[in-house]
C-alpha positions in Angstrom: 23.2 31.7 -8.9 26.0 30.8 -6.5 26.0 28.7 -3.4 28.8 30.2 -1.9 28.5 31.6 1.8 29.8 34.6 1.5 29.6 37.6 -0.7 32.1 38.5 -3.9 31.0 42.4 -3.3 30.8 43.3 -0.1 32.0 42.7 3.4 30.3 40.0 5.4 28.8 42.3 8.2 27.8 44.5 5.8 23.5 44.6 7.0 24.4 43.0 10.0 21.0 43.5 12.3 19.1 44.4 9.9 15.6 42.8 9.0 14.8 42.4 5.5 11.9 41.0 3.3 12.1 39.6 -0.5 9.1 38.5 -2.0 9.3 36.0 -4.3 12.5 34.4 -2.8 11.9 31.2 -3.9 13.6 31.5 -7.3 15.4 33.8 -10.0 16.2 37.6 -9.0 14.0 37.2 -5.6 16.2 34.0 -4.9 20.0 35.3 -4.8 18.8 38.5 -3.6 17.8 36.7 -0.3 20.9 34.6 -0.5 23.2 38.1 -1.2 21.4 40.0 2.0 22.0 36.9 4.5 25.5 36.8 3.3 25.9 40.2 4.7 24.1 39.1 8.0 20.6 40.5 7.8 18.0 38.4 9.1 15.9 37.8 5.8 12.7 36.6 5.2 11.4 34.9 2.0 8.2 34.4 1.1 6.6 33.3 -2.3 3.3 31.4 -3.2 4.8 27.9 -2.8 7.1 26.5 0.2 9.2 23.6 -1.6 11.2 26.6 -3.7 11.4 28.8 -0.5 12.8 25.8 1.5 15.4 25.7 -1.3 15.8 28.9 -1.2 16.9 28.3 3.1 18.7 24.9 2.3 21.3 27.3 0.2 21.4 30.3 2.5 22.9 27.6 5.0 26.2 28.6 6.6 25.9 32.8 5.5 26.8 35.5 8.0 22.7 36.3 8.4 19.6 33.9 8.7 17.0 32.6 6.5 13.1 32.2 7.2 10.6 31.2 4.7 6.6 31.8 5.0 4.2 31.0 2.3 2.3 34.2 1.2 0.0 35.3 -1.0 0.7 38.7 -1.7 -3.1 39.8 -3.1 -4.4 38.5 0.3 -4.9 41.7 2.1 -5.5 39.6 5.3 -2.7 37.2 5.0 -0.2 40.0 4.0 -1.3 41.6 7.4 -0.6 38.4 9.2 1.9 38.1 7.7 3.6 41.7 9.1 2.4 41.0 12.4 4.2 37.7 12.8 7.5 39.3 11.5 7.4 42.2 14.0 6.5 39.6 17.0 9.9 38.0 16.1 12.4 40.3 15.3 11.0 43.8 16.3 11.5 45.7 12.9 12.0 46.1 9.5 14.6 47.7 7.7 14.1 46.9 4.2 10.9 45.3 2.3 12.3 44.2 -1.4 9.1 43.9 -3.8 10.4 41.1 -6.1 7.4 38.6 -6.5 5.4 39.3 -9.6 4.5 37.6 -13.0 3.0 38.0 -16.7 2.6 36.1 -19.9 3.4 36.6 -23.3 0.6 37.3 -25.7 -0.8 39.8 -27.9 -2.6 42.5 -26.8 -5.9 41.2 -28.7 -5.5 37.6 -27.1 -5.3 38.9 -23.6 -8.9 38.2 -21.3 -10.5 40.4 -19.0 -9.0 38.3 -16.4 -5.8 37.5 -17.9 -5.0 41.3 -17.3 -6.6 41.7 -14.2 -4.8 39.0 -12.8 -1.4 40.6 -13.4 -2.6 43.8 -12.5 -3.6 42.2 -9.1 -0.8 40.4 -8.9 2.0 43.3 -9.6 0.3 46.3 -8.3 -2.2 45.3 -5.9 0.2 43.1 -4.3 3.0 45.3 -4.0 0.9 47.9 -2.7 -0.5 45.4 0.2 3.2 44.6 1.1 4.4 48.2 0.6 1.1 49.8 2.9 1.2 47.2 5.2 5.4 47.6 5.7 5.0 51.3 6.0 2.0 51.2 9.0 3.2 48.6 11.3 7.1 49.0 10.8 8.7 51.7 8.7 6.2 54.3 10.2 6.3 53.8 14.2 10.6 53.3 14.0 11.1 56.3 11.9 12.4 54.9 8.4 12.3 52.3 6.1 13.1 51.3 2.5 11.2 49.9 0.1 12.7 48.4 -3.0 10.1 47.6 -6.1 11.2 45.6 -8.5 10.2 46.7 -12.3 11.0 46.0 -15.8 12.7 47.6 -18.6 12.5 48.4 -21.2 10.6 51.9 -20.8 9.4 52.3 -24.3 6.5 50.2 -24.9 5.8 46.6 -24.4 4.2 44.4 -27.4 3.4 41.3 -26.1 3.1 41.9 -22.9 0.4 45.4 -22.7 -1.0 44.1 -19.3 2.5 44.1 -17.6 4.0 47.2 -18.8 0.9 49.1 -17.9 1.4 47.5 -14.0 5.4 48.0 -13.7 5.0 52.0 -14.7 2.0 52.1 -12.1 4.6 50.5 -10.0 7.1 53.3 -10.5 4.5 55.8 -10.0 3.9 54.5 -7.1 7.5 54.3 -5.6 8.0 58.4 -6.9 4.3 59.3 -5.1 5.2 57.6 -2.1 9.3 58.8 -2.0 7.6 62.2 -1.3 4.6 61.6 0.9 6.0 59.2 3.1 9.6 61.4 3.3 8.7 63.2 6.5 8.6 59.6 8.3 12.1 58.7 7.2 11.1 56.1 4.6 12.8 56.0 0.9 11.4 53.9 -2.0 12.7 53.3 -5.5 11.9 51.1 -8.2 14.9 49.4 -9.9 13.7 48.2 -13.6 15.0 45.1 -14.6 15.9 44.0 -18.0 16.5 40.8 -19.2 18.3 38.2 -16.8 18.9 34.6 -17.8 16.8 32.8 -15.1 15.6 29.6 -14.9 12.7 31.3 -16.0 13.2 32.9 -18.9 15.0 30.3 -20.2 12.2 27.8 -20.1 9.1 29.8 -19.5 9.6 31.4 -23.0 9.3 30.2 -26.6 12.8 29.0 -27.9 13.0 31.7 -30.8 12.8 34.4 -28.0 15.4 32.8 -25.9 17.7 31.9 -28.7 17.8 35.7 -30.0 17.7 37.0 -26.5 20.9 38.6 -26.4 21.0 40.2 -29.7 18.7 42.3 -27.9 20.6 43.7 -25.9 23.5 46.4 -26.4 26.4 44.9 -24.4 25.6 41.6 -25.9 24.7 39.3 -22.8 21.3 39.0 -20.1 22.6 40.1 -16.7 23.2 37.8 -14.2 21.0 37.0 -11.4 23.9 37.9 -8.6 23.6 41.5 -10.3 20.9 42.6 -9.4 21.2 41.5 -5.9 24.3 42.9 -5.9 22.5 46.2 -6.5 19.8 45.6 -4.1 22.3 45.0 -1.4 24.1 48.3 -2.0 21.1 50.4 -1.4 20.2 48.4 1.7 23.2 49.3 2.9 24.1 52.9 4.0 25.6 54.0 0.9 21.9 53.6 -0.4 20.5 55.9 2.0 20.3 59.5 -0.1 18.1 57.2 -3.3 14.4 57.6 -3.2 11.9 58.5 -5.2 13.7 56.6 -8.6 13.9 54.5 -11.0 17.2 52.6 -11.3 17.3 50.7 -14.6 19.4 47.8 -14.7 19.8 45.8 -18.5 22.6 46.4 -20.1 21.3 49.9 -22.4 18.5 47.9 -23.5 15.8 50.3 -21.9 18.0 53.1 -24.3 18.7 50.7 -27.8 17.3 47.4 -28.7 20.5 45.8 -30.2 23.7 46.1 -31.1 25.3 49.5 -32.9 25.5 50.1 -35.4 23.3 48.2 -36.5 24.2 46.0 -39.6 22.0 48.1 -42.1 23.8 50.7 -41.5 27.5 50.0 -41.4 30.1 49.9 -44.4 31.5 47.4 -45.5 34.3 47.1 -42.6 31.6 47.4 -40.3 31.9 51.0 -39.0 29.1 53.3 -38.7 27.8 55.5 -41.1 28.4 59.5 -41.2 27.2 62.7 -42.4 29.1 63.9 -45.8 30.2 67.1 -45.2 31.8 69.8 -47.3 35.3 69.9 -47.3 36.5 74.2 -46.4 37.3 76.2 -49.7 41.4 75.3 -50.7 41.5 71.9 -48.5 40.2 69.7 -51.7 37.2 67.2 -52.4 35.3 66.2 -49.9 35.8 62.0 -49.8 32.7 61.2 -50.4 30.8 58.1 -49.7 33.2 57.4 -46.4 32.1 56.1 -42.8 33.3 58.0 -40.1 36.7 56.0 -40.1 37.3 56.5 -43.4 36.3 53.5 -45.1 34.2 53.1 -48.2 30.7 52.6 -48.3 29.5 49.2 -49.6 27.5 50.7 -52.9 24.3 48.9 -54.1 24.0 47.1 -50.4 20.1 47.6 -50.8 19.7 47.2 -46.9 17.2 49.5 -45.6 16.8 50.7 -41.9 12.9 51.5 -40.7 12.4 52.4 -36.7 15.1 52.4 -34.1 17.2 49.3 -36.0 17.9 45.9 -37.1 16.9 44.4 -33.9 13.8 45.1 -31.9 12.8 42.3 -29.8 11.6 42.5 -26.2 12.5 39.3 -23.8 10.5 39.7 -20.2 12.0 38.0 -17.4 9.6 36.9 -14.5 10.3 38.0 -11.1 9.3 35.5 -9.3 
């Protein structure tokens, strides 16, 4: 996360007088996205469940182009959330953007997870954003003719052990943001999900076991967790008016991990120079032997390796970061 007051991307007015939201603004992804959209000079405001990160979250976005106001919200309050809307329009008239960010899960096997534990993150991730999302759409986005509405996700896309109760709220999530991209087209308002994969937040890096965060990145194809400033970096693009044909989306964001978990090749499946493996294939009649037992470069095979390769590789471990 930087401190800086002024974007690396994009030019300072960028979403000058606009008005946008970020849940869970008072740490991680939710954090330097409100920092990035005040840089650009929209008047943002940040709420979360507690008010000494949000008031951090304001003592950094000090000196940028925009403005930063924090308000301590409860997101499965349906009555608070409404409030909450109310206040915002008194002050500043409209809303251009609402970014779903806040959100939250734990790690644990299916068979461990209570009744409540997965209620509560199904409250927490769908329920909530749907509150925000409704509530932005009927008193803002609705009356003024357009609106986006950003939903933060996760990736990967493909299952996730250890964490059943929030992989079945993120794809409701998505749903959600492809229902509503069509029904709520005629009013001018576009919604997209944008799936996040695994980001080194404060977080992730000391939420988690240590095993998890110490093989974190083999995880991943390109070999590092994104950085916070990325995705806000995203975020702030489709705020702006380049983002104004998206809707109805999911725009993953983690490095291929949603497509591979690992590196390739992986290492059960490389010769002995490290190059992937390839077909043998016959050599055309008068163009001699075929070179058997050859990678695709050329090289050969290590013989007698006794490495075997089950599933989709060497690697498959899924790392979750928390939104919020």
């Amino acid at each position: 996360m930087s401190e800086r007051p002024h974007s690396r991307i994009f030019k300072p007015d960028l979403l000058e007088g606009q008005t946008c939201v970020v849940s869970g603004a008072g740490s991680g992804l939710g954090r330097e996205t409100a920092l990035e959209l005040a840089r650009l000079g929209a008047a943002v405001i940040g709420c979360g469940r507690r008010e000494e990160p949000l008031t951090e979250t304001a003592e950094l976005a000090a000196g940028s182009a925009g403005s930063f106001e924090q308000e301590a919200l409860d997101i499965r309050d349906e009555d608070a959330v409404e409030r909450f809307f109310d206040l915002l329009l008194e002050r500043h008239g409209r809303l251009d953007v609402l970014v779903n960010n806040a959100g939250g899960q734990f790690l644990a096997p299916a068979e461990a997870i209570t009744p409540k534990g997965f209620r509560t993150v199904i409250e927490l991730n769908v329920e909530g954003t749907w509150l925000m999302t409704h509530a932005a759409a009927t008193k803002a986005f609705i009356p003024q003719g357009g609106g986006k509405v950003l939903s933060v996700t996760l990736s990967p896309h493909n299952g996730m052990p250890g964490m059943v109760h929030s992989g079945a709220a993120r794809a409701a999530v998505e749903n959600m943001m492809r229902t509503l991209a069509v029904e709520w087209a005629r009013y001018g308002i576009k919604t997209c999900a944008l799936a996040a994969g695994q980001f080194a937040t404060e977080t992730l890096l000391t939420k988690y076991p240590q095993v998890v965060v110490d093989n974190l990145e083999r995880s991943i194809p390109i070999g590092r967790a994104g950085r916070a400033e990325e995705m806000a970096w995203l975020v702030a693009y489709l705020a702006s008016p380049a983002g104004d044909f998206f809707s109805g989306t999911t725009i993953t964001i983690d490095g291929a991990r949603d497509n591979w978990a690992g590196p390739w090749p992986p290492e059960a499946i490389t010769s002995e120079s490290g190059d992937p493996v390839a077909e043998e294939r016959r050599p055309k009649q008068g163009h001699g032997p075929s070179p058997r037992g050859r990678c695709a470069a050329g090289h050969r095979l290590g013989a007698g390796r006794g490495r075997q390769v089950s599933g989709r590789g060497a690697v498959s471990l899924f790392v979750s970061a928390a939104r919020e």
